[in-house]
C-alpha positions in Angstrom: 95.9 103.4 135.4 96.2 107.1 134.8 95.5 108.5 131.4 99.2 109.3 130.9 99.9 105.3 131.5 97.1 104.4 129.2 98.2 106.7 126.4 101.8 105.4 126.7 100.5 101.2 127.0 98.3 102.5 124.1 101.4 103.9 121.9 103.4 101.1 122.6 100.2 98.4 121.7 99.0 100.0 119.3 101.0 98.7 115.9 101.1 95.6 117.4 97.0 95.6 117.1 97.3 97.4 113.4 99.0 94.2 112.6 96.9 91.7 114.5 93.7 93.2 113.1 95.3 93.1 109.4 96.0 89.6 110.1 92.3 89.4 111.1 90.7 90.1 107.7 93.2 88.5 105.7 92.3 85.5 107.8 88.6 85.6 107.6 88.7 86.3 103.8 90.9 83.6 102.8 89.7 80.9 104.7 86.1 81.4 103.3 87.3 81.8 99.8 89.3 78.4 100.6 85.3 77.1 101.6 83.9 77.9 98.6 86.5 76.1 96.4 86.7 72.6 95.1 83.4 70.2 94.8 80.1 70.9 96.0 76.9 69.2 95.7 74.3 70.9 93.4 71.6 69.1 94.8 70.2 69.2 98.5 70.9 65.6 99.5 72.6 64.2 102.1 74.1 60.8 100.5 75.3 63.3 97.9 76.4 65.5 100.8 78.3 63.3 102.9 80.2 61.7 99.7 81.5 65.5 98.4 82.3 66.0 101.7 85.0 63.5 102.0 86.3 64.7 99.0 86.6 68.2 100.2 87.7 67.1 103.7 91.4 68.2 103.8 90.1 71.8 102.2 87.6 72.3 104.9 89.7 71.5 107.6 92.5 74.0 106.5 89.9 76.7 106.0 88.3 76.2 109.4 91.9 76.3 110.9 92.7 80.0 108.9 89.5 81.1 110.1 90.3 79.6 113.3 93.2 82.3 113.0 90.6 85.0 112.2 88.5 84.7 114.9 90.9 84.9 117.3 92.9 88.1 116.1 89.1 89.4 115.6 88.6 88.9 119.0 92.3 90.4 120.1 91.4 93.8 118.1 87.7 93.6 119.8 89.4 93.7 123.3 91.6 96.4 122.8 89.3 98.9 121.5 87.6 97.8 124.4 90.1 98.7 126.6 90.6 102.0 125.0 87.1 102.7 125.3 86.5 101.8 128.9 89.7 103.8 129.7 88.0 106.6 128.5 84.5 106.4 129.5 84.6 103.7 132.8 80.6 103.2 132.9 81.4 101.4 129.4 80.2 97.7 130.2 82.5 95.5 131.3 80.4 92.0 130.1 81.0 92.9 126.2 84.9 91.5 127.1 83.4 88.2 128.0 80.8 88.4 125.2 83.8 89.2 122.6 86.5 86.5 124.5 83.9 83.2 124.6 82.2 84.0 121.2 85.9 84.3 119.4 87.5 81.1 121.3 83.7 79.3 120.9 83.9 79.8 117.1 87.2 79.6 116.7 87.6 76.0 118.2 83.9 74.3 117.5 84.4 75.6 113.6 87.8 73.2 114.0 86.5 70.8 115.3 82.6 70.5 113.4 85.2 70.4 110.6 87.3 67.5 112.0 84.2 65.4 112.9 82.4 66.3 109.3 85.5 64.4 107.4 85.7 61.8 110.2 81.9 60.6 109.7 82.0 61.5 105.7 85.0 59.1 105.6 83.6 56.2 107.8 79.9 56.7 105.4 82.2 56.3 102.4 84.3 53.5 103.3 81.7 51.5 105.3 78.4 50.2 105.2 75.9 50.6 101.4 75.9 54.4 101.4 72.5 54.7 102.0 69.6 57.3 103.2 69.1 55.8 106.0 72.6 55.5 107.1 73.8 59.0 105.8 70.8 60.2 108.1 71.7 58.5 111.5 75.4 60.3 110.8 74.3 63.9 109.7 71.6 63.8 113.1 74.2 62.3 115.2 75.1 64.2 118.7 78.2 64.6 118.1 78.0 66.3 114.5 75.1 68.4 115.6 76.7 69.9 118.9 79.9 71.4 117.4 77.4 73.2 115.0 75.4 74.6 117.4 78.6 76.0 119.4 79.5 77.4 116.1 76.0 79.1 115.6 76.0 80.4 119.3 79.5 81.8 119.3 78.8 83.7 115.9 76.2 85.2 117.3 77.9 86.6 120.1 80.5 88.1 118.2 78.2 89.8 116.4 76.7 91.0 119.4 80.2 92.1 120.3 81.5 93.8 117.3 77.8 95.7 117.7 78.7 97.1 120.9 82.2 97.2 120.8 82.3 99.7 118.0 78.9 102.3 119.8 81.3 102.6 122.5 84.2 103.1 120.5 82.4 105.4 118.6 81.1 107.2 121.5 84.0 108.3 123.4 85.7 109.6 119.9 88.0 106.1 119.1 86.6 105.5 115.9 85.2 108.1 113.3 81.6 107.9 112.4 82.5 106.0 109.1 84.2 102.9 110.8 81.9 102.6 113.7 78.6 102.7 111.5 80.4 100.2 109.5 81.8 97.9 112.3 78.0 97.6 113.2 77.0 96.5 109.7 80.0 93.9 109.6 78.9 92.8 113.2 75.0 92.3 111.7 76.4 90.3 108.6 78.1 87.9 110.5 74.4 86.8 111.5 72.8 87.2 108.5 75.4 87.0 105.5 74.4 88.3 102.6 77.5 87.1 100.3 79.6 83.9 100.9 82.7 85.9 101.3 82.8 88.3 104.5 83.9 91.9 102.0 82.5 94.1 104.3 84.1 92.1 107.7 87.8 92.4 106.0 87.2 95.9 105.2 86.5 97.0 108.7 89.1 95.1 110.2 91.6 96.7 107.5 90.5 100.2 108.0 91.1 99.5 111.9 94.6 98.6 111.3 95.0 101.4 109.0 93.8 103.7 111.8 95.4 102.0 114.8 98.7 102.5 112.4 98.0 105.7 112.3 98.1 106.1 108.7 94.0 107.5 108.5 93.7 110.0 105.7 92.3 112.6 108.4 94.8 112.0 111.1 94.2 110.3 113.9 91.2 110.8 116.5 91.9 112.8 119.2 90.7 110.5 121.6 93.8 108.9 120.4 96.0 111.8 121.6 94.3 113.0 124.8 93.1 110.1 126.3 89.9 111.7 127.1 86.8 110.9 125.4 86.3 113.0 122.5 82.3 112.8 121.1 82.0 113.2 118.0 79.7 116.5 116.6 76.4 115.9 116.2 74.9 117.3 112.6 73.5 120.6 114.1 76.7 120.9 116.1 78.5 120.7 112.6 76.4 122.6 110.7 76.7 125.7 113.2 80.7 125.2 113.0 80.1 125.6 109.1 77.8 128.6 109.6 80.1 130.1 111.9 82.8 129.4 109.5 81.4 130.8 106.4 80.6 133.9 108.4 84.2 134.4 109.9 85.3 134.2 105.9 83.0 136.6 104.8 83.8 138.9 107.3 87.9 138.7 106.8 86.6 139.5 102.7 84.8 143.0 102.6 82.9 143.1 99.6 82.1 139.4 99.5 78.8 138.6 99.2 77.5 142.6 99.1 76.7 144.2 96.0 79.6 146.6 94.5 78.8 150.0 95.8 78.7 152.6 92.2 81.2 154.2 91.6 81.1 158.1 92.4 80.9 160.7 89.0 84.6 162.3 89.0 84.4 165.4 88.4 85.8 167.0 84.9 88.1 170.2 85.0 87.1 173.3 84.2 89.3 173.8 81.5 87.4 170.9 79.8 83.7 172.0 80.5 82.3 172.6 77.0 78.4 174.6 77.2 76.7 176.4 74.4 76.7 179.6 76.3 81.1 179.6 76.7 81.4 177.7 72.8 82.3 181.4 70.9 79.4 181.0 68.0 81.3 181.1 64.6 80.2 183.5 62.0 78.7 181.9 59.0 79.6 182.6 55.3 77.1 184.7 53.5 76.9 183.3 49.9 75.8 186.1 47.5 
């Protein structure tokens, strides 16, 4: 595909992806502030743990299908900045696609169904048997509760891994300004290691994409946007000699500016108005007898 070809599939994509991603962090927002909702047990427990469980059963399962949503979409807006990037720069590598496409459907359908077989076994617990320790522990170390949560684990981990690399290269060939792509990478390392229950900083980035990929950005858009080149970003010394030469191109077009004010020159009087002792007539003074 030539770069005229991209830059028109781009154009016509391209508020289609504003909306997906948009759809993206409401998604991943909502569905854990849906998670944290309703009962939860205040001890560690697992009796405790299976019995809130089934009470919360129908509000897990809805979440994990919204985020279900969410990691989907994520993974949409992943691939096409993807695209764009390897369209620009074709030695980006081509395994981050299949990093992003099995870590978004792995997540998206093991968080479904961990969630579906966490109210199934919470619900049997409750309704048969004594409810106790050792019966809520044969459930919780069962196969097939374990496995889905595993999957889940795994895929999270390689879409952080994607949303990592996904925004370098983005970053690299000009796609995404410094700001978004050093904060894609931060969003990509919470998704490991979350520091708050709800994913802020995950929604954020995914919102700024689709408020770029909109082309509503506050500084216009990239031009890696417009040329369909790669456009690297200036490195610090790079932008601090564009200042310098800046600064100096103003202080050139402003004589003056910047030097001290040169004195201004004596003027000379007229003649007429020269005044000395020798040309002042001496006035005769009074005698007083």
């Amino acid at each position: 595909m030539s770069a005229d070809e991209q830059l028109l599939y781009e154009a016509r994509v391209r508020p289609r992806q504003a909306v997906i991603a948009g759809v993206a962090a409401f998604a991943l927002i909502a569905a854990a502030a849906l998670q944290i909702t309703g009962p939860h047990t205040k001890v560690s427990e697992i009796t405790i743990g299976l019995i809130t469980e089934h009470k919360r059963a129908a509000t897990d399962v809805i979440g994990s299908v919204i985020q279900m949503v969410g990691w989907l979409t994520l993974t949409s807006t992943l691939v096409f900045l993807l695209r764009a990037s390897k369209a620009r720069n074709p030695r980006t590598p081509g395994f981050i696609r299949i990093l992003a496409i099995v870590g978004g459907i792995g997540a998206a359908f093991s968080g479904v169904i961990s969630a579906v077989v966490i109210a199934i076994k919470a619900n049997d617990f409750v309704s048969h048997g004594n409810q106790t320790y050792e019966q809520a522990h044969a459930v919780t170390t069962s196969a097939v509760l374990v496995v889905p949560q595993i999957l889940v684990q795994a895929s999270a981990l390689l879409i952080a891994i994607s949303v990592v690399m996904v925004c370098v290269h983005a970053m690299r060939v000009g796609l995404l300004t410094r700001f978004l792509g050093y904060l894609g990478m931060f969003a990509g390392a919470l998704i490991i290691i979350p520091i708050v229950q709800l994913p802020v900083v995950q929604a954020y980035w995914l919102a700024a994409v689709a408020y770029l990929l909109y082309g509503r950005w506050p500084s216009g858009m990239p031009k890696a946007w417009e040329t369909g080149r790669a456009e690297a970003w200036p490195s610090s010394q790079q932008l601090r000699e564009q200042r310098n030469a800046t600064m100096g191109k103003q202080a050139r077009s402003k004589p003056g500016r910047g030097k001290p004010a040169p004195e201004p020159e004596p003027v000379a009087e007229p003649v007429a108005a020269r005044t000395t002792r020798s040309t002042t007539p001496k006035r005769k003074r009074k005698r007083r007898h």
